[in-house]
N, C-alpha and C positions, 0 to 999 in steps of 0.2 A: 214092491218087489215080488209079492204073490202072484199080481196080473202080469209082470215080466216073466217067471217063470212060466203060468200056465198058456204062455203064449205059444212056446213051442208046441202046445198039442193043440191049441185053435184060435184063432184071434181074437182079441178083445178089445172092443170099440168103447175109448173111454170120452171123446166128444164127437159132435156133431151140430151143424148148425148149415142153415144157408144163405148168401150173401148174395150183392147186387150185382155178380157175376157170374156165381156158382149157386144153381140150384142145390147140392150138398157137397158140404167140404167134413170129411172123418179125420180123428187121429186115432187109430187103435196099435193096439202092440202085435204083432206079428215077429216070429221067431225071435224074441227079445229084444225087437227095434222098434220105436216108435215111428210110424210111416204118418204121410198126408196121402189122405184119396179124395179123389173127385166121384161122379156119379158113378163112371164108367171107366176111370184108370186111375194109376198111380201118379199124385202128383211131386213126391217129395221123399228122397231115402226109399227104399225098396229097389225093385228092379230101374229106376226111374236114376238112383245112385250108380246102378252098376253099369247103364248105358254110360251116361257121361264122364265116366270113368273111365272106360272105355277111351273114349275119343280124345279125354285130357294124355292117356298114354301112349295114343298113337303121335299127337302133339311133341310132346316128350315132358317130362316131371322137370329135368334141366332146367329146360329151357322156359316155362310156364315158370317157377323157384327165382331165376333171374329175371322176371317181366317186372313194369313196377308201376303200371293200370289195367286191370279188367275190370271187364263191361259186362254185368246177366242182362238180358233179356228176359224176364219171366222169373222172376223169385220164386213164389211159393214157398215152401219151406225155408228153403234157402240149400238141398242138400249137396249142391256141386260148390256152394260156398263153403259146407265144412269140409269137404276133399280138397280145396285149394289149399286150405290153412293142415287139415288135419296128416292128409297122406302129402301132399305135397312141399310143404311148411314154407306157403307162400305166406312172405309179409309185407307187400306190396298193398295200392290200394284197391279196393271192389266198391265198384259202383253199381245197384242192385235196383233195377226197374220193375216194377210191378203196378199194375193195375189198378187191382183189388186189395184196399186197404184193410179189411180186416182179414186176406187171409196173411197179412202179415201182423197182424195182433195174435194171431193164433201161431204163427211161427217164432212171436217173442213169447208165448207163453211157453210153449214147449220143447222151442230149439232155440231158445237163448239169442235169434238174432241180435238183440238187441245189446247183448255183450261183449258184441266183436269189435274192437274199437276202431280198426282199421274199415268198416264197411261202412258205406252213408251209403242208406236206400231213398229211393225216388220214388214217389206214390205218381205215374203216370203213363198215357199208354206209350208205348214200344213208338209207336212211329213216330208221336209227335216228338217223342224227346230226340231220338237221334237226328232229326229236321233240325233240332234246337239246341242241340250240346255243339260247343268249341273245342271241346277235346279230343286228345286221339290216344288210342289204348291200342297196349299190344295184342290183347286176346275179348271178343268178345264173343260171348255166351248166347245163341238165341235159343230158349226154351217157353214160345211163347203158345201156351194151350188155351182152349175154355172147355174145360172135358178134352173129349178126345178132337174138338174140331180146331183147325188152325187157322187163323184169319187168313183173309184171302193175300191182301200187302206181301204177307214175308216172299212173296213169290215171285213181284212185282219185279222188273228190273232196274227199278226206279229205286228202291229197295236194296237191293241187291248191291246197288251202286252206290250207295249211301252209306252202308256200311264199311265196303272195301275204302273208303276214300278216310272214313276215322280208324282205319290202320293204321298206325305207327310203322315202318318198313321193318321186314323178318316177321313182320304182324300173323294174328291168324282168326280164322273166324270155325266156331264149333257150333252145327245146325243141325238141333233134335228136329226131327222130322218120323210122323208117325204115317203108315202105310196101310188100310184098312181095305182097300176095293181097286177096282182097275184104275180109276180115276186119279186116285194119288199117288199110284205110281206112273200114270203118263204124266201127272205134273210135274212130279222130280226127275223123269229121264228129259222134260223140256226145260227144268233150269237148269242141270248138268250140259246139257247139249247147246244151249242157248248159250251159256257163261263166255262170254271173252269180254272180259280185263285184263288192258298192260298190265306188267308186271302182276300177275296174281292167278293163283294155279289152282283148280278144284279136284277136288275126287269123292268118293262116299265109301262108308263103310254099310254094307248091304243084310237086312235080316238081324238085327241084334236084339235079342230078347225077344222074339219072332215078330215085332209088328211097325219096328224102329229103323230108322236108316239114319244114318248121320253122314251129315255134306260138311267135308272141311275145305276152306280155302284161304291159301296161304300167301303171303305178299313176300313178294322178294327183294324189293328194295324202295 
């Protein structure tokens, strides 16, 4: 409780360790919340909560509350998994991909993943599984980082098309996407520009948290 308090006047890093995909993964307290950081950003609760947040409410709380599969791309923490359940009081199921298995040992030590009972996470990468799942889900989640870089794939429209197709119809898909130099922003004005899918609509929400854009695109039937 004392390192919660003295967090409001400066952070306090209570683990540290690095893994077979993160040179350094943190948990420290910051204004009385316990975050995950990578080398070079936030990976989990902090501003990293308040993007995805964000985008769940442009979505709508409704309509996400009546879904009854989402798909993360990118666990980490897990922290758009406690906004499904917590602000949204989805009780539907979340299917949670992740990579790197110990920063999900690190996210059952500290953020309870492992007591959500409606959540089965998936220890594997991002492309091979959606290649390899038969299901279709109403909302998926890509939040797929290593630090701040993003594999090249999510860009692919190979990719692109792979996800729209495990939509469910009314479906929606919610894409963190980080914006650091000119380059990743000609990338996202050419998969905006580039997008045509029947039935399924894009748009972004531009500059969130100054370094973040989020691309949602929505199926219509």
């Amino acid at each position: 409780m004392l390192k919660r308090l003295l967090s409001y006047l400066y952070p306090i890093k209570i683990h540290s360790q690095k893994s077979a995909f993160s040179k350094s993964l943190e948990i420290t307290w910051a204004n009385g919340d316990l975050v995950m950081d990578s080398m070079n950003t936030n990976y989990s609760y902090g501003s990293l909560q308040r993007i995805l947040k964000l985008g769940l409410k442009n979505i709508g709380f409704d309509k996400i509350k009546n879904m009854q599969h989402i798909l993360i791309l990118g666990v980490a923490g897990g922290s758009v998994i406690k906004t499904l359940i917590d602000d949204i009081h989805f009780t539907g199921k979340i299917t949670g991909v992740e990579i790197d298995s110990e920063v999900i040992q690190i996210a059952n030590r500290y953020f309870k993943l492992n007591e959500i009972p409606q959540l089965k996470i998936i220890i594997d990468d991002a492309f091979e599984f959606v290649l390899k799942t038969a299901d279709k889900y109403d909302l998926i989640v890509v939040d797929v980082f290593q630090d701040t870089k993003m594999p090249n794939f999510l860009f692919e429209t190979f990719f692109i098309d792979r996800i729209c197709f495990l939509l469910k119809n009314q479906g929606s898909i919610l894409f963190n996407t980080m914006l650091l130099n000119k380059a990743d922003n000609l990338r996202n004005q050419k998969l905006i520009s580039d997008f045509s899918k029947e039935n399924c609509s894009i748009k972004s929400i531009p500059r969130v948290e100054k370094h973040n854009e989020l691309i949602i695109i929505e199926k219509s039937v």
